[in-house]
Backbone as ProteinMPNN parsed JSONL, in Angstrom:
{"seq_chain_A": "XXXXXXXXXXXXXXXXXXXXXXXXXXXXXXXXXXXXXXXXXXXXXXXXXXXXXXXXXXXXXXXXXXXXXXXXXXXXXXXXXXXXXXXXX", "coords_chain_A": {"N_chain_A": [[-5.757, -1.574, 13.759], [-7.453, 1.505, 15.328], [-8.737, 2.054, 18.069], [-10.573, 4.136, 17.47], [-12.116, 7.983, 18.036], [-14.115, 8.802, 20.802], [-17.274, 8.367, 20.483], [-20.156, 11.051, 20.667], [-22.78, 11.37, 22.882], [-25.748, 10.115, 21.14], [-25.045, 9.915, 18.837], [-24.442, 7.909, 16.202], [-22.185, 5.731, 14.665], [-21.296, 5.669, 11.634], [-21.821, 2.736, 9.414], [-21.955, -0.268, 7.486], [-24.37, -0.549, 6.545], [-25.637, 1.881, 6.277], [-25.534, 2.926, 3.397], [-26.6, 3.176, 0.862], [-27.251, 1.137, -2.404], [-27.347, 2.195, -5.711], [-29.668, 0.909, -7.757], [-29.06, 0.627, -10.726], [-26.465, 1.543, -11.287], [-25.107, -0.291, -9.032], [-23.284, 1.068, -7.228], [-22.681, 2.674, -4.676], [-24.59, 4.936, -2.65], [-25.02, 8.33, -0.645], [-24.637, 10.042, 2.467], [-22.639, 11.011, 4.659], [-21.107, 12.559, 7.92], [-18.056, 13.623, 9.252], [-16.961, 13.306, 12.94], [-15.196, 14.206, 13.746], [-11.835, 15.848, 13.875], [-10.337, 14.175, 10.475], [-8.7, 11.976, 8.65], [-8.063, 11.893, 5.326], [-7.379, 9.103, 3.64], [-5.159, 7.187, 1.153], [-6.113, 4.686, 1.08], [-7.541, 1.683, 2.387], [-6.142, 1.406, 5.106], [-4.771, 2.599, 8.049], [-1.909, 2.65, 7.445], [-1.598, 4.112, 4.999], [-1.125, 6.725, 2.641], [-1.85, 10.018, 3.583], [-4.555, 12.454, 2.113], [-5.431, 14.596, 2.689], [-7.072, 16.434, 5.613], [-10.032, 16.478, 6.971], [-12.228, 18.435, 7.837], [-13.64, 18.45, 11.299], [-17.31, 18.822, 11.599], [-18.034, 18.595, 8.948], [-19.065, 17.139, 5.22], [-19.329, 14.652, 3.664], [-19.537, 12.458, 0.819], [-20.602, 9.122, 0.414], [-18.995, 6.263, -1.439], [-19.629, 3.92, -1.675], [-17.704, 2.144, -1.126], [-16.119, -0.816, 1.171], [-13.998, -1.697, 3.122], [-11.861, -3.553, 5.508], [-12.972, -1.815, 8.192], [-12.642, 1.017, 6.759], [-14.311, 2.826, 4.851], [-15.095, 4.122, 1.632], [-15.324, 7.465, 0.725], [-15.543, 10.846, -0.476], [-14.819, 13.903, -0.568], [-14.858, 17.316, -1.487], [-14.149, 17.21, -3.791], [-12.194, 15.086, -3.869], [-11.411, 11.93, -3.32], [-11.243, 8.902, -1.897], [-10.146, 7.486, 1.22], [-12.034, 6.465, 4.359], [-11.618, 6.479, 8.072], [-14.174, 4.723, 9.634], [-15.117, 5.075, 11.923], [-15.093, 8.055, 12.561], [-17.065, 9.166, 11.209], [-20.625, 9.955, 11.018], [-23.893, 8.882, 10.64]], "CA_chain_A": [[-6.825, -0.61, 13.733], [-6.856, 1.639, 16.591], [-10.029, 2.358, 18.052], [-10.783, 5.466, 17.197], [-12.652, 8.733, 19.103], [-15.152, 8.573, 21.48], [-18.354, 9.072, 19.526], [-20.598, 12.001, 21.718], [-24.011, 10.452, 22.741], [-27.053, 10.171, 20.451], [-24.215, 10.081, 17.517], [-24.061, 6.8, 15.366], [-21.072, 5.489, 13.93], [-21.637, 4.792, 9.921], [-21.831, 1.346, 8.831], [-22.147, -0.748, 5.779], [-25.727, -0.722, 6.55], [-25.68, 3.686, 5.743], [-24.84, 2.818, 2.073], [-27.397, 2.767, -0.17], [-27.036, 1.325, -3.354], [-28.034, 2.654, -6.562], [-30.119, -0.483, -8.496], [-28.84, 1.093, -12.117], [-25.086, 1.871, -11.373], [-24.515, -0.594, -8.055], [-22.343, 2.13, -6.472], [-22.933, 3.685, -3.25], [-24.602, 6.878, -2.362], [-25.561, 8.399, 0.587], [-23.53, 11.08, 2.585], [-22.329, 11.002, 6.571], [-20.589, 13.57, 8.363], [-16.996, 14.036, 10.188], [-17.261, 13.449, 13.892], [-13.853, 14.828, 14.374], [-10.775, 16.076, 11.987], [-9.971, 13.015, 9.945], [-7.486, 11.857, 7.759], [-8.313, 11.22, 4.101], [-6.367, 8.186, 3.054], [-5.411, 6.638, -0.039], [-6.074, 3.079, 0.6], [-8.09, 1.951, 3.667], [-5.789, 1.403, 6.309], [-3.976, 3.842, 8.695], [-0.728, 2.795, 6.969], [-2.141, 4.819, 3.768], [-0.917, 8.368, 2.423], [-2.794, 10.949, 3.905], [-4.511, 12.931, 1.077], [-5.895, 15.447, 3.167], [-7.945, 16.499, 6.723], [-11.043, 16.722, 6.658], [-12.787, 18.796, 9.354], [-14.953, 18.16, 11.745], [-18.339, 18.746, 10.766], [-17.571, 18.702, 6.897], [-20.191, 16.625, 5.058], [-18.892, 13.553, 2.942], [-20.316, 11.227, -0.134], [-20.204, 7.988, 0.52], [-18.93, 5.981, -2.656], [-20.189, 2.32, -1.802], [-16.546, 0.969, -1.044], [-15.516, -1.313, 2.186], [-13.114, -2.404, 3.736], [-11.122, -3.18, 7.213], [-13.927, -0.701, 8.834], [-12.649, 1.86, 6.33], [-15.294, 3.311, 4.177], [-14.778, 5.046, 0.626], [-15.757, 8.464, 0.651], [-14.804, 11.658, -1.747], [-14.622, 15.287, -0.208], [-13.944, 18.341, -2.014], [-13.172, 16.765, -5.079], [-10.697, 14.349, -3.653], [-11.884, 10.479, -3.175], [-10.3, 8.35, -0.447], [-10.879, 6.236, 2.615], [-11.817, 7.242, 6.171], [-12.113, 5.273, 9.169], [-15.857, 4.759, 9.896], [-15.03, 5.49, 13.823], [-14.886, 9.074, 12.648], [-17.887, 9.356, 10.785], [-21.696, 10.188, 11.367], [-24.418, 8.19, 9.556]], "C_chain_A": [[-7.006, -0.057, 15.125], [-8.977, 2.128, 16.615], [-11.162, 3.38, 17.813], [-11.825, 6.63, 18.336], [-13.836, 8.081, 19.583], [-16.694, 9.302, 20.773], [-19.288, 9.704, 20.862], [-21.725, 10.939, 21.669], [-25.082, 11.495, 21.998], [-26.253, 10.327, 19.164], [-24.207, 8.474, 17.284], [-23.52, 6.501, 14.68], [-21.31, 5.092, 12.29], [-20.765, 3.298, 9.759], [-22.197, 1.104, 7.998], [-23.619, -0.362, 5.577], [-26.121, 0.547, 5.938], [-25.821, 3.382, 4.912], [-25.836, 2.504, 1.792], [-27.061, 2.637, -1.379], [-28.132, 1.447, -4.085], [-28.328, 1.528, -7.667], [-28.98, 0.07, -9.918], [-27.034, 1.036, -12.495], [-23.987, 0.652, -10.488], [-23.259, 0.048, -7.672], [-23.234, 2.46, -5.885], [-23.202, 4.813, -3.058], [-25.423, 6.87, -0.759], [-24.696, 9.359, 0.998], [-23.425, 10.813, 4.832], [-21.348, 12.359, 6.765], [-19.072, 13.292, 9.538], [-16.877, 14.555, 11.368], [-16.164, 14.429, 14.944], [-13.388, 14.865, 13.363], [-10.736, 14.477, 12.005], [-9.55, 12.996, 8.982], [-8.569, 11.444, 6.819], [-7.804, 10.499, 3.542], [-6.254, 8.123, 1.502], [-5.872, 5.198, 0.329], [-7.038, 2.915, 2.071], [-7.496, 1.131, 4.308], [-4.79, 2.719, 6.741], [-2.678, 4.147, 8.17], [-0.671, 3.576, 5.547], [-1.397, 6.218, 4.094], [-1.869, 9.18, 2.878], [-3.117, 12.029, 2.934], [-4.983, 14.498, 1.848], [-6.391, 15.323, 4.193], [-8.975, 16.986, 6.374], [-11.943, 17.264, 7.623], [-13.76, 18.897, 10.013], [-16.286, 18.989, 11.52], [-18.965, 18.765, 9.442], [-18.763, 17.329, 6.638], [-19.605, 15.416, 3.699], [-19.672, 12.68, 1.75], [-19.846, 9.664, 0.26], [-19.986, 7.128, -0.982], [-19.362, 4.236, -2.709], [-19.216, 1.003, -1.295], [-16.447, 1.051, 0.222], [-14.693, -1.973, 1.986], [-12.001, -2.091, 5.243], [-11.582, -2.537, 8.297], [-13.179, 0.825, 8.213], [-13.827, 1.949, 4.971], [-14.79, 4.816, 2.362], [-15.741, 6.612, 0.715], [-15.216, 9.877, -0.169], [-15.569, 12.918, -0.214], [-13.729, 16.164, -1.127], [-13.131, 17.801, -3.062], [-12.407, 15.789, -4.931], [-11.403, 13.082, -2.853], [-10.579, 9.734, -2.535], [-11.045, 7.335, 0.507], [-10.886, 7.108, 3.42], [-12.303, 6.286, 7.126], [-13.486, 5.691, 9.558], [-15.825, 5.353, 10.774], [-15.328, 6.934, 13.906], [-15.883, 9.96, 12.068], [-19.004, 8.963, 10.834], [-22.933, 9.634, 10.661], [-25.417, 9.512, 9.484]], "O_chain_A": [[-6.813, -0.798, 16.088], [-9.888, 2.348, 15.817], [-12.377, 3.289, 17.989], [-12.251, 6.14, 19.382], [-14.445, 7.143, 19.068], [-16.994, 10.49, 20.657], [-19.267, 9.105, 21.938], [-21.803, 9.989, 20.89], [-25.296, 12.706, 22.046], [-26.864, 10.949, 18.296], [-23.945, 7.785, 18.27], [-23.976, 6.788, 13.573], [-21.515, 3.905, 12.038], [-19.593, 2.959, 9.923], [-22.859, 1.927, 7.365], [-24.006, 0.104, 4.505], [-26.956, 0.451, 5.038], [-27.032, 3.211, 5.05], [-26.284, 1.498, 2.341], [-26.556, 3.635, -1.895], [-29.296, 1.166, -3.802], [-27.42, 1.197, -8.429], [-27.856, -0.407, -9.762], [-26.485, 0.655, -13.528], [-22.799, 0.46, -10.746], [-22.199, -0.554, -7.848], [-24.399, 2.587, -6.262], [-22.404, 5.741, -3.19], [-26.031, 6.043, -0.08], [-23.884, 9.732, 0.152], [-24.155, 10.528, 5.781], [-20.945, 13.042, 5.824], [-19.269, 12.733, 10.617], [-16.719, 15.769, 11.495], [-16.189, 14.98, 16.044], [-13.769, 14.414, 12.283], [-10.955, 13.71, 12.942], [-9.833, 13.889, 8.184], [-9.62, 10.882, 7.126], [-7.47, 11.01, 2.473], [-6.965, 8.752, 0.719], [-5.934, 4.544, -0.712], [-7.239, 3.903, 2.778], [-7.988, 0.003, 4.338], [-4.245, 3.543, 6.007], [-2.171, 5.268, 8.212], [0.432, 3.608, 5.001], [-1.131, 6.72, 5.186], [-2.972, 8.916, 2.4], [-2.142, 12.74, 2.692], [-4.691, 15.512, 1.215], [-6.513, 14.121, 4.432], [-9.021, 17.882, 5.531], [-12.497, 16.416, 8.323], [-14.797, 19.373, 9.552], [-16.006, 20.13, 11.154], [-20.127, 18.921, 9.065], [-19.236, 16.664, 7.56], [-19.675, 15.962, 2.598], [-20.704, 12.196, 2.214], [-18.672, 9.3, 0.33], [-20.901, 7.346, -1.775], [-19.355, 3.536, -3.721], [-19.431, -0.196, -1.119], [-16.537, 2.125, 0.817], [-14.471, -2.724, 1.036], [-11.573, -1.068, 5.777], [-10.915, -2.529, 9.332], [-13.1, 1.759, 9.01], [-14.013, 0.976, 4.24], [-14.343, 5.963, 2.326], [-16.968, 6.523, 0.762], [-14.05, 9.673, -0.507], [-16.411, 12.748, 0.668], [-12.554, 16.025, -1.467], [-11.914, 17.857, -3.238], [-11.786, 15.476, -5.947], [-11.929, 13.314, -1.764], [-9.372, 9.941, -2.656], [-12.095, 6.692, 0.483], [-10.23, 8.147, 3.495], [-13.213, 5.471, 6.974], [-13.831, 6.854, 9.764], [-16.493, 6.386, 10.736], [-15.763, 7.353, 14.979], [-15.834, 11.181, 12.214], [-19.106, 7.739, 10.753], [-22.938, 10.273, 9.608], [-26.284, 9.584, 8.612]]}, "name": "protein", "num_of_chains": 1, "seq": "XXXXXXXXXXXXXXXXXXXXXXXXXXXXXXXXXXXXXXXXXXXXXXXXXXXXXXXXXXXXXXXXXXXXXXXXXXXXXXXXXXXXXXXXX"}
């Protein structure tokens, strides 16, 4: 896992903690934002297919899933991982 960008100041990296779940469904909602371009994986690590970029300031769903400090998130129709490092709570 590489460490990813330098987040600007007064910016906060999303963490598990962002994620609200929904009592009824337990899935994840909530939404963060793209601190920089970022890859849309399939799987959450870097060694994943890239499904798409996603560009910086683009606005994300969060879907409830962790792992590795990748975070499930859907854009534009298209559901995926993204490294947290890169995204805005």
């Amino acid at each position: 896992r590489h460490p990813g960008p330098p987040v600007p100041a007064g910016i906060s990296p999303v963490t598990t903690a962002d994620i609200e779940t929904d009592p009824a469904s337990g899935t994840g909602t909530g939404t963060t934002v793209a601190v920089s371009d970022l890859l849309l994986r399939s799987g959450p690590s870097s060694n994943e297919a890239v499904l798409l970029v996603v560009p910086t300031g683009a606005a994300l769903v969060l879907t409830g899933e962790t792992s590795a400090g990748f975070l499930g998130v859907s854009y534009g129709g298209v559901t995926g991982w993204a490294d947290s490092a890169y995204l805005n709570a």
